[in-house]
N, C-alpha and C positions, 0 to 999 in steps of 0.2 A: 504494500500500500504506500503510495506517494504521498507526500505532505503538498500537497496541491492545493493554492488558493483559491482558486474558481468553486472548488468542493465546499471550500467552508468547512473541513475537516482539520483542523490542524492537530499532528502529532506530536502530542506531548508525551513527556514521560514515562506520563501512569499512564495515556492512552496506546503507546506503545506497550507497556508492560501489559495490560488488560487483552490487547490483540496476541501479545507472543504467549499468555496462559490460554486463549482458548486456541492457537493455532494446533492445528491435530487430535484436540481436545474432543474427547470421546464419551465421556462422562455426562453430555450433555448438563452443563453446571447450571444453578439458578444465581440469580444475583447476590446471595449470601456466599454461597460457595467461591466465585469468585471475588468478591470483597475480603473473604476472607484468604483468599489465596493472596491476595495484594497487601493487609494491611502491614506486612511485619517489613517488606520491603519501603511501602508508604504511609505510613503512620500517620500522615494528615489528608490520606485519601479521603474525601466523603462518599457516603453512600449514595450519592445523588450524580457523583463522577462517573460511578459504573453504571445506573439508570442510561444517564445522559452516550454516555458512549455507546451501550447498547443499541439504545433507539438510535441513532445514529449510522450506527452500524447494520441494524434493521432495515433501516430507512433505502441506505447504501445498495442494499442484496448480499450482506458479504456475513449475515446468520440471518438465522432463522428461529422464530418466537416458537415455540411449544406450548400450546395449553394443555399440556396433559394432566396436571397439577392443581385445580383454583387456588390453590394456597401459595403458590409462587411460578413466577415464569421460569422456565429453565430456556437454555438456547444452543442452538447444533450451529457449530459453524462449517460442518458439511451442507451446502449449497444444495450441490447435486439433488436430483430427483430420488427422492427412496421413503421408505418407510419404516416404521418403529414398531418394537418390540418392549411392555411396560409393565414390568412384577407390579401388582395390586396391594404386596406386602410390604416393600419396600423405595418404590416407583423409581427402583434402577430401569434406564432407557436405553435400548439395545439399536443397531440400525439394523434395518432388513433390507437387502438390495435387488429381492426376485421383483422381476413385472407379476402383476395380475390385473390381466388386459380387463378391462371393467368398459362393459356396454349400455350406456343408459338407457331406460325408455325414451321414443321417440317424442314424446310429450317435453318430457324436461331438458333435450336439445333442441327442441322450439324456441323454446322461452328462455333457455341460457348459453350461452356461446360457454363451452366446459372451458376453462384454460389450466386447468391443472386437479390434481387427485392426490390424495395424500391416507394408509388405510393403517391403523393403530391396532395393533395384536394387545391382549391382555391376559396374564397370567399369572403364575409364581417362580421366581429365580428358583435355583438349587439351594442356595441358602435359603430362604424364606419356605421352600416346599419341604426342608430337611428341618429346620422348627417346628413347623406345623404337625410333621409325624412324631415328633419326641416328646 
């Protein structure tokens, strides 16, 4: 990512630091998770820094907001087209990369131009299924 003015993105520090924790970032973190991964580095981070850069970074195309949680956002900085796999027990968030070519009724490609699909699996991790039996 370029510090480029015309963006109105300017790279700072912590918003450097903020982009090199989620680069490869698999864990799909929520905004604690990464606040907490920053603050021992930046200790006068605010929580409103990582907000701000998120949405920004949302905004961008360069992650992707998750509601699988109402209790917090979590965010995939895989872009790509794919879908999620989400323990019920623990709401660890897995990626799934098979297609499942999904055909709508001819009704609801009337009335909406599809521009994208996105299909959420739910279940129990092996830890959380290995709890549950003991």
């Amino acid at each position: 990512m370029k510090n480029n003015k015309r963006s109105g993105f300017k790279l700072t520090p912590q918003r450097l630091a903020i982009l090199k924790f989620l680069e490869g970032n698999k864990e799909h973190p929520s905004v604690d998770q990464i606040y907490k991964g920053m603050i021992k580095k930046f200790p006068t981070m605010s929580l409103a820094t990582v907000y701000n850069t998120l949405d920004t970074l949302k905004k961008r195309g360069q992650v992707k907001e998750l509601n699988v949680d109402p209790s917090k956002k979590r965010f995939d900085p895989n872009t790509e087209v794919h879908h999620h796999i989400i323990c019920v027990g623990c709401q660890k968030i897995l990626d799934v990369h098979n297609e499942f070519p999904l055909d709508p009724p001819k009704i609801e490609t009337e009335e909406f131009e599809i521009i994208g699909s996105h299909i959420e699996f739910y279940g129990l991790c092996s830890k959380c299924k290995n709890k549950k039996e003991t």
